[in-house]
N, C-alpha and C positions, 0 to 999 in steps of 0.2 A: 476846199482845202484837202489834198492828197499827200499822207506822209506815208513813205516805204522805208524798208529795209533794204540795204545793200553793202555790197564790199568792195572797199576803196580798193587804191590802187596798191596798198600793203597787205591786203585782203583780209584784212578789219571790218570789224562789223559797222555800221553808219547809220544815223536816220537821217532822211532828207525829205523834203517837199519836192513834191510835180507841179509845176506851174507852165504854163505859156509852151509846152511840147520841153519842157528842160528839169532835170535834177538838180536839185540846188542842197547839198551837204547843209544841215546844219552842224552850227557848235552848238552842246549840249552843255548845259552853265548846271551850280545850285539848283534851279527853277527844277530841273529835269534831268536826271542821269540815264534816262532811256525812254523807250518807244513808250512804256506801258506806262511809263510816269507823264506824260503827257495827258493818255487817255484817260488817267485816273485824276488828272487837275480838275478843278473845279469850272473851270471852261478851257478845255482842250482847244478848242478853236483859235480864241486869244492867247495862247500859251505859245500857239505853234506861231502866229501870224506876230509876236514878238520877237522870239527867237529868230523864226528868218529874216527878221529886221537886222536883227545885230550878227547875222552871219554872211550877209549879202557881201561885203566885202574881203570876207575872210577865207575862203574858198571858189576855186573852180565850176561853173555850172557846168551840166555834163549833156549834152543835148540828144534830146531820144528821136526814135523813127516814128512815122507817123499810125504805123501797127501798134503800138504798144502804149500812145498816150490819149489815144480816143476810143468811145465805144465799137468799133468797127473790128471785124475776124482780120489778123494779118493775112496779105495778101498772098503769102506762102503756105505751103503746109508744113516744110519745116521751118518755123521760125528761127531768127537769129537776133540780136541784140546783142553792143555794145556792154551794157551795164549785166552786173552780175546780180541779179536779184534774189533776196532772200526772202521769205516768207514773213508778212508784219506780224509777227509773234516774236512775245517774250519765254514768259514761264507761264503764261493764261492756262488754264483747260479749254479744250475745245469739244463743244454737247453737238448734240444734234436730236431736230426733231423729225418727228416720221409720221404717214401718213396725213399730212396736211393740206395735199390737195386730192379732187376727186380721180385726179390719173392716178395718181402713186396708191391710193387705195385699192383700184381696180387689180394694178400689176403685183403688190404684194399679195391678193388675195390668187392670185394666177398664180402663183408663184409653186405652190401646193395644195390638196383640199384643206390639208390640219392647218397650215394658218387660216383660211379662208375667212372664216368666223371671229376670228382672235380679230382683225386687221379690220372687217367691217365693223365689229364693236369697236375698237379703240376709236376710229375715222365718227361717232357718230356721242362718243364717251365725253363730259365734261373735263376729265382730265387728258391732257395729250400723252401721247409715246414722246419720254424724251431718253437720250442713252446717252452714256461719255463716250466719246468719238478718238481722244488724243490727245498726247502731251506735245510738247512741243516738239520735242527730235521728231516726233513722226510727221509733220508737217513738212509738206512741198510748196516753194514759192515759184515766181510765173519762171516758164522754162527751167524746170529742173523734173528727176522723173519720180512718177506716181508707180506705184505697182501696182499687179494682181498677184493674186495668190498662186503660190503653186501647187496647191490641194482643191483649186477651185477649178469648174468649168464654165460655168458662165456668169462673168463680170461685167460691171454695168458701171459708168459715172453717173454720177447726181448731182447736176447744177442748184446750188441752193445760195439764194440769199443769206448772207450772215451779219447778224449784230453783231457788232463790233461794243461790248460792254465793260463799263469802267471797274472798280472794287466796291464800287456801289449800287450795282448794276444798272448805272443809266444807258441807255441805247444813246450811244456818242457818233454812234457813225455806221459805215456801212463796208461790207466787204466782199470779193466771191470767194465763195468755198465751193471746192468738190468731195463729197461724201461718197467715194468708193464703197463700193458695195459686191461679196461675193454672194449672187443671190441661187445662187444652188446650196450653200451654205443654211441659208438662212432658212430656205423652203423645205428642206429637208427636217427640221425643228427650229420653232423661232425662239428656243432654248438657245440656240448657237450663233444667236443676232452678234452677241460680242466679238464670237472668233470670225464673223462675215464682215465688221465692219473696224476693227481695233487691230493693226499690226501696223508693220514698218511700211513708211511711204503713202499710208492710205488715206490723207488727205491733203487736197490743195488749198490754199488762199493765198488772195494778193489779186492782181498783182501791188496792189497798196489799200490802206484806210481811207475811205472818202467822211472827211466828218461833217457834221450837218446840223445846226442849230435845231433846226426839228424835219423829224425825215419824209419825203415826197407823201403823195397819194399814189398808193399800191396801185391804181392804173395805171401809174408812167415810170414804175420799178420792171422792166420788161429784163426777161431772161432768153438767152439764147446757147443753144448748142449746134457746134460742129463739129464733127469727126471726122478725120481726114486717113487714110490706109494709102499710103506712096502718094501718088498725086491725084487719087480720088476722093470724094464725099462722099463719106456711106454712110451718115446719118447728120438729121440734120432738124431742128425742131426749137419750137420758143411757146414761151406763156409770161404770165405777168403776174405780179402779188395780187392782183386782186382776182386770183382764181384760188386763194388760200383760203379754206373753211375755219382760221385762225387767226387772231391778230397777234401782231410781235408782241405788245405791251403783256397780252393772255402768255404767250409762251414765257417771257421771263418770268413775269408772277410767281409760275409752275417752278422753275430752275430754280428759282429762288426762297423756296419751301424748305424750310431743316438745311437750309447748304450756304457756304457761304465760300466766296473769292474773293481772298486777301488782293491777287494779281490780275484781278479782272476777268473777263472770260469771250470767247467767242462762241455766239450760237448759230449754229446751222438751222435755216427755218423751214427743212422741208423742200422736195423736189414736184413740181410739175412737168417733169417730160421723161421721160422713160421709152428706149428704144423697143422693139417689140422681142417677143419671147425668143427668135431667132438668131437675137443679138449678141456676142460678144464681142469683149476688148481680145485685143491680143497686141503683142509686144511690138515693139513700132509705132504704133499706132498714135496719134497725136489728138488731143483732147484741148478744144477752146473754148470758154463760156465766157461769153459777153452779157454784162448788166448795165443798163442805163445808169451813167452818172458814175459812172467806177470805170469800167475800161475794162480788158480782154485778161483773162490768166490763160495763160497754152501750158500745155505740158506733155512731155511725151511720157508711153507707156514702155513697163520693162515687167516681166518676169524671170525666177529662178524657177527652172524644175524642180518638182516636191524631190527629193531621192525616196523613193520606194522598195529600196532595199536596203536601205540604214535600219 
């Protein structure tokens, strides 16, 4: 079961189910007056698989391309689609965790020598590195753009698995998130992790919720990245959950210490693929990550110059 966000043809906000390559609007009744009131039901699954019951005759399905409704990179590097999709957020916080597999430890510690040390204790530490990542206006859904920084010189996406969590924090479902990251920022002092990973645009998810009665074996959660620059691939790379020295139920535990979301929450679990030191984003540029069992978010990149003499 796949609910997204999108905007009808009055350019209203909508929640609908992905089924059989089609978007199917629901009506949202009592039961539910939004996305996050679903995820917060006490079985989201059967909340959602009611409602589309009673909505099947009551709206239009809206039929998708075959880029955008299966695991699989669109077959373009500039995507296109029909439907207008928005990011499945409400008012959630969205966290993220760091350092949870042994690549992304390596390249944080590459990053500068003064993190070096800080990054292999956290990577080995019974407590993880978790940070708040984003409210919801700063979130991008599939096809819409992601920024870098304009103080930043080398930017980096981070494909990461996300729990999709209710107000109770049960793990309901699954999502992809991209954790933008200004890692000259960062490396420079990991005092300034906030202003490298917290601003406008700086993360993606979607391109919808996949929910799940209880979630795969991290062998068959497989992640993939492509980067596409005009009509070439200039980076290109995958790994799976079960190269995570973490498990999901350990990361929430963590989030879930002294803190509490009334409106549920999204957790970023941490990246395994990291381009090499050589690498950045720049404007244009088109960013895809594909997760098994969820399907492809694309998004293009855009930067504003810093103004330097303001």
């Amino acid at each position: 079961m796949k609910l997204a966000k999108f905007l009808d043809a009055d350019a209203s906000p909508r929640v609908g189910v992905v089924t059989d390559q089609q978007l199917i609007p629901l009506q949202l009744d009592t039961r539910a007056a939004s996305l996050a009131d679903i995820l917060s039901s006490e079985s989201p699954i059967e909340l959602a698989e009611s409602l589309l019951e009673s909505s099947k005759n009551s709206g239009t399905a809206i039929p998708l391309g075959d880029s955008v409704s299966n695991d699989a990179f669109p077959s373009d590097t500039d995507p296109n689609d029909s439907v207008q999709w928005l990011p499945p957020i409400d008012e959630q916080e969205v966290w993220a965790a760091g350092v949870t597999y042994r690549r992304s430890q390596t390249a944080r510690m590459e990053e500068s020598e003064a993190a070096a040390s800080c990054y292999d204790q956290v990577y080995n530490a019974e407590r993880p590195e978790i940070f708040f990542k984003a409210t919801a206006h700063r979130v991008a859904g599939h096809l819409q753009d992601l920024r870098i920084r304009g103080d930043a010189t080398w930017n980096v996406p981070e494909p990461e698995i996300t729990l999709v969590l209710s107000n109770q924090l049960k793990i309901v479902g699954l999502t992809i998130g991209n954790d933008m990251s200004s890692r000259d920022i960062e490396g420079e002092n990991p005092l300034y992790l906030p202003q490298a990973k917290c601003y406008d645009q700086c993360a993606g998810l979607g391109p919808w919720v996949t929910l799940y009665p209880s979630l795969p074996e991290p062998a068959d959660i497989k992640v993939a990245l492509r980067i596409n620059r005009g009509d070439d691939t200039i980076f290109e790379q995958n790994t799976s959950a079960d190269q995570m020295a973490r498990e999901f139920a350990d990361l929430v535990g963590w989030l879930g210490r002294d803190n509490s979301f009334p409106n549920g929450a999204f957790l970023m679990t941490g990246t395994g693929i990291v381009p090499t030191n050589e690498f950045t984003l720049q404007a244009e540029d088109w960013i895809h990550i594909s997760i098994t069992g969820i399907g492809t978010l694309s998004n293009r990149v855009v930067q504003n110059p810093f103004p330097k003499n303001s």
